[in-house]
C-alpha positions, 0 to 999 in steps of 0.5 A, a space after each residue: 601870148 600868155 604863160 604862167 611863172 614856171 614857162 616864162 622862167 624857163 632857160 633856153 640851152 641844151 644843158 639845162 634841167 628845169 621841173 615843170 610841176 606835177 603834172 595835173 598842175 601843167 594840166 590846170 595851167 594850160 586850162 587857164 591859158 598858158 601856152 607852155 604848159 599846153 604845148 607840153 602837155 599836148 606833147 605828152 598826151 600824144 607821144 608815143 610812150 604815154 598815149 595809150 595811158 594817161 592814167 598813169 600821168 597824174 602824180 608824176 613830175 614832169 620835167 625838161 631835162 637835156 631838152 627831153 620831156 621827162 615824166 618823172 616817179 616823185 621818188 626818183 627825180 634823180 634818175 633821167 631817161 634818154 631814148 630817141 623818141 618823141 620827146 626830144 626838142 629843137 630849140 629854133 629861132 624866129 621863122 625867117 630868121 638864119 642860124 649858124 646851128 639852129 633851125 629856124 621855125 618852118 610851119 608844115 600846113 596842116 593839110 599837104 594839099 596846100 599850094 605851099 606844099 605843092 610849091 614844095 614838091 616843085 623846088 625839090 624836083 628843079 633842085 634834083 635836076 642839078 645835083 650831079 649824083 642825079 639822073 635829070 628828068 627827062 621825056 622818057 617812053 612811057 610804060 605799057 599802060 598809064 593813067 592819062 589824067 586831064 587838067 580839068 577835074 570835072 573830066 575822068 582820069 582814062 588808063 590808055 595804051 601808050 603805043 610808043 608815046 613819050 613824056 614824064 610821069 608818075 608812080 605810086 608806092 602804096 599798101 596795095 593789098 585790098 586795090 582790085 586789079 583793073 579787070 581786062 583781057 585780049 578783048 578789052 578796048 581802051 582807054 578806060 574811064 575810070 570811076 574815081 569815087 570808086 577808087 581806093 583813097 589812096 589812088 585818089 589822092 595820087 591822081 590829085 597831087 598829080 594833076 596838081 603838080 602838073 603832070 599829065 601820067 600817073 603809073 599805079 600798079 592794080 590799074 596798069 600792070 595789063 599784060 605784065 608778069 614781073 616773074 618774067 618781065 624782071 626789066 620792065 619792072 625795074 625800068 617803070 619804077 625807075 624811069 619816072 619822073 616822080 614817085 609818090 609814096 603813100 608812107 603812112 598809109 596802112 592800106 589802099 583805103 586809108 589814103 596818102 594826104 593825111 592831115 599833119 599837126 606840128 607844134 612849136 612851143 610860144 616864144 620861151 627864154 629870156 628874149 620869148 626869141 626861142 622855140 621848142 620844136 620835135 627833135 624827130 622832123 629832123 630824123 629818119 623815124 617817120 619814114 622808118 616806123 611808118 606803114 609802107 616801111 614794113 612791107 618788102 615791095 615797097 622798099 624794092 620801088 624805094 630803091 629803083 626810084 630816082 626821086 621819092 616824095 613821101 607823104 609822112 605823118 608829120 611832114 613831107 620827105 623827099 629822097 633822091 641820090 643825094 640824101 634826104 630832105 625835110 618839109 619841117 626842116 633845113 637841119 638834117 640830125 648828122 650826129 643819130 646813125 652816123 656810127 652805123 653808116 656804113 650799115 645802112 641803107 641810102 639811096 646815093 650809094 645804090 642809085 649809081 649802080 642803077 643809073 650805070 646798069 640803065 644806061 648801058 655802062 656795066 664794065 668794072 672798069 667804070 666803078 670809078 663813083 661806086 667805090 669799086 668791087 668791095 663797096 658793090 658787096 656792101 652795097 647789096 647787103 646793105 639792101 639785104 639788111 634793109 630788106 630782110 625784116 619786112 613783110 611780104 604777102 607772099 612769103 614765097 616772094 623773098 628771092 623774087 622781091 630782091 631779084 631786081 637789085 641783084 640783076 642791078 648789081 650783078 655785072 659778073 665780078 661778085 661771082 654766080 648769085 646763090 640764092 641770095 648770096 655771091 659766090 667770090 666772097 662766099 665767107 661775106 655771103 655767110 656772114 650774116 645773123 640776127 640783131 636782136 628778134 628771133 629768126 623764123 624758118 619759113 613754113 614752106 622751103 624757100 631757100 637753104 638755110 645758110 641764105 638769109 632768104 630762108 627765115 623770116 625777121 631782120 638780119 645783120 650782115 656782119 661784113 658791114 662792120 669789118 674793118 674797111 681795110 680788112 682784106 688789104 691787109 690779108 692781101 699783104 699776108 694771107 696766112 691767115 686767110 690760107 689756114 682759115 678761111 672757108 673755100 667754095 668747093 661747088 654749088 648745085 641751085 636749083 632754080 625753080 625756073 632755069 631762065 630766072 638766075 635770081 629767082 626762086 629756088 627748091 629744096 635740094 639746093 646746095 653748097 660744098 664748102 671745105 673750112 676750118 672747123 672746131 666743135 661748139 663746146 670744145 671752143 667754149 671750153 678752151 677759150 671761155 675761160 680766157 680773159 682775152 677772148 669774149 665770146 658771142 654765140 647767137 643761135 638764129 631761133 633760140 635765146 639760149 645764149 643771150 645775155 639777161 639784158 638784151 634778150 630780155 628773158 628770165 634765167 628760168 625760161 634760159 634754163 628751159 631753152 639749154 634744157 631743149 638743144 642740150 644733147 643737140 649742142 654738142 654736136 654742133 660744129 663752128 666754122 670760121 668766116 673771117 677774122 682780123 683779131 690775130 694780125 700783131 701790127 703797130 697800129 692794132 686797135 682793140 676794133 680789129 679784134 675779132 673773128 665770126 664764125 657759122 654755127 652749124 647742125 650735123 645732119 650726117 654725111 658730112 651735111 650740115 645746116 645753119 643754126 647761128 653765128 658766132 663772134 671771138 673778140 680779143 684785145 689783147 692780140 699777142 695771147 689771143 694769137 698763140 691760144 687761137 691757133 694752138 686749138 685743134 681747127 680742123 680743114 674739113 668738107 661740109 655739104 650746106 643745105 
């Protein structure tokens, strides 16, 4: 092992800060043979911030600050940058070697292929097989149509009738778009050779891996989907997906030619520190981040497959992933990072919390009463946006397919105590259902009607459901007092849905569709002016399609262009009418924290009549109670009846 003065000097803790040189200098050095200094800069010429311009490499001082590589301007060597990316390091010890706190190194074979992947694969699905959050694999009838793939390579995979048999098999998750479907008809004999060079990669590499994982089914849906229209067979979709055994998800694949086993390259630093016992790994093999910017995860079916599936393993850029109910682990590492997301848990998704409603619904136990691993009716709500959330940002070819693409979740979680499904939302907890908003991008109305506007359905981007970051405890303590609940928050006086077939209680609905609520209302500019100026009141307005609002640094916009945007909705501002949801700012307890402040409120355009629609959401933070109270309920709220389309 070679290294230069700088690399072999190099201390090994997660504090330090150590210059690495300008950056042509680590260049010279890795030329003539310093592993450090090439692992460094392979690092940073693949990295996702500095690949599309090593122009702008040259003259900038690269350093390895808190254990993120940072290429520094010379004349700001003091300012530090820290971002989740991949930059960040492990330190590991020895390959073999155990650590209370550190990982040890774990070589990812290049091609996942490898009989070391394989073997992988297997102890996953025998670990799986004795947690007690899963389901246990077991012969199950197999689906109408299914891939039969011989053990012999030279023989060609056939799609068969069933008929009734049973066993295990497996489902692909892939970008499906360019697969052409399987042309058959009434008349069509089966089984089906399939040609497999003229297959698409993708479906290629799943027949590999499962004739190489020993399995004799493989389920993919442009070959198998004879005979099913899943607008109609809502439960023979959700039942394929989750009764395999295995699902392969092609995660990196951006279509169905790119292909599922995709050469993977992870680098370990050579030995460094004072012993050469010590090496630098990327943080992100121990993140989330390969799934989450992947390909597959920006399309909506997909995640709809994730979610039904008992046991995923996904085919990553840097390594394997393999999600089951209870939790996620990593080919490249035994260390999971418990520390990034842990604030937000509760708004994210994860498949231990969904998988029981789906393992209960399955199997016939849908009574409240046997909520006792779901948390009960509260954590079923949460559940659903949690879903929501997840879903809501990502791509559909068919845009239409918004409501129909979550009808399988919803038909999952609905035992009837959440109330009548209303297109996307729940009747018994109509202010929660509302309660929803953009985190960041601008909302987008879909082109065509696709759901009322105070559905989370009827927009195109990502939302955040608001219910997710209220106190747990919130309605315990409306229950013991509900005078705030009495005075404020909105009834659901009666809804008319109306459901593009009658006979798919969860699918599309038509323009027309409706609720009639009565709320405590107040007009936009009257609250801000009453409360703006109050120090004890911080007030967030969000409009859903414009910036308008947005504070400088999160909307990323400049004062002119926030100028540009108030001078369009000026004259509509001031008719627009805020109705509150929920609060927990106004309870005067012992225990008040400055985390129970708040109140959301809906943004609502009058269209007349006592109509309205949605155009944003609206938070009042306090933490100050006591005045917050008295000036809160001393404004002129009032009860009203809104009609929302």
């Amino acid at each position: 092992m070679t290294l230069c003065q700088t690399c072999d000097s190099l201390p090994m803790g997660d504090c330090d800060e150590s210059n690495l040189g300008e950056y042509n200098e680590l260049v010279s050095r890795a030329e003539a043979g310093c592993e450090g200094c090439r692992f460094f800069t392979t690092i940073l010429q693949s990295s996702d911030g500095w690949k599309s311009r090593l122009d702008k490499l040259p003259g900038r001082v690269i350093v390895l600050d808190l254990l993120r590589l940072q290429a520094k301007d010379p004349t700001g060597l003091s300012r530090s940058t820290f971002t989740l990316d991949d930059l960040n390091f492990d330190i590991c010890v020895p390959e073999g070697e155990e650590h209370e706190e550190l990982d040890s190194v774990r070589v990812v074979p290049v091609n996942p292929l490898d009989e070391r992947c394989l073997r992988q694969i297997r102890s996953w699905v025998s670990e799986c097989a004795g947690h007690t959050n899963c389901t246990k694999p077991e012969p199950v009838s197999l689906p109408r149509a299914i891939i039969e793939i011989p053990s012999d390579a030279k023989e060609p995979p056939k799609v068969c009738l069933s008929e009734g048999k049973t066993g295990s098999y497996v489902v692909l998750s892939y970008c499906s778009d360019n697969t052409p479907p399987l042309p058959v008809s009434e008349t069509t004999n089966f089984p089906i050779s399939l040609d497999v060079q003229s297959l698409p990669k993708t479906v290629t590499d799943a027949i590999e891996v499962t004739r190489r994982l020993g399995y004799q089914y493989l389920w993919v849906d442009a070959l198998c989907m004879t005979g099913h229209n899943w607008d109609k067979e809502l439960s023979a979709f959700i039942s394929i997906y989750n009764q395999a055994e295995l699902m392969l998800s092609a995660t990196n694949g951006e279509d169905a030619n790119s292909g599922m086993l995709h050469d993977r390259h992870v680098l370990y630093s050579p030995g460094l520190g004072p012993d050469k016992n010590r090496y630098l790994r990327q943080e992100l093999l121990r993140w989330e981040s390969d799934l989450e910017k992947s390909p597959l995860e920006k399309r909506g079916w997909p995640f709809i497959e994730r979610a039904l599936a008992p046991r995923i393993i996904h085919f990553a850029k840097h390594q394997m992933l393999w999600e089951c109910a209870s939790g996620i682990q990593y080919e490249g590492s035994k260390h999971k990072n418990s520390i990034i997301g842990s604030g937000q848990i509760r708004e994210r998704y994860r498949k231990q919390i969904v998988q029981p409603y789906i393992d209960k619904t399955l199997s016939g136990h849908t009574e409240k009463d046997q909520d006792t691993n779901t948390g009960g009716g509260l954590a079923r709500y949460e559940t659903w946006h949690q879903c929501v959330d997840e879903f809501s940002g990502r791509e559909l070819k068919r845009p239409t397919d918004k409501l129909p693409a979550m009808a399988p979740l919803a038909s999952i979680l609905d035992d009837g105590s959440m109330g009548t499904y209303l297109a996307g939302i729940w009747s018994n907890d109509i202010a929660a259902g509302l309660s929803w908003g953009r985190p960041f991008y601008l909302l987008t109305p879909s082109s065509t009607y696709r759901a009322p506007s105070w559905s989370w359905a009827s927009v195109d981007g990502k939302v955040s459901s608001m219910v997710l970051a209220w106190p747990e405890d919130l309605m315990d303590g409306h229950s013991k007092d509900p005078a705030w609940i009495n005075k404020y928050q909105p009834k659901l006086l009666s809804h008319n849905i109306i459901l593009e077939n009658p006979s798919h209680p969860y699918g599309r609905v038509l323009e027309g569709s409706s609720i009639t609520l009565e709320g405590s209302c107040l007009g936009l500019m009257s609250l801000a002016k009453a409360l703006g100026p109050r120090p004890e009141f911080y007030i967030i307005p969000v409009l859903d399609e414009a910036q308008a609002f947005d504070c400088p640094c999160c909307a990323g916009r400049s004062d002119e262009d926030q100028k540009a945007e108030m001078a369009k909705i000026e004259g509509e501002i001031e008719h627009h009418v805020c109705m509150i949801l929920q609060g927990d700012a106004w309870r005067v307890e012992e225990d008040w924290s400055r985390g129970r402040g708040f109140c959301d409120l809906l943004i609502l355009k009058a269209l007349g009549d006592s109509t309205f629609k949605r155009v944003g959401s609206m938070r009042i933070n306090s933490d100050k109670p006591e005045p917050a109270h008295a000036a809160f309920d001393a404004l002129d709220w009032e009860r009203r009846v809104l009609k929302l389309i």
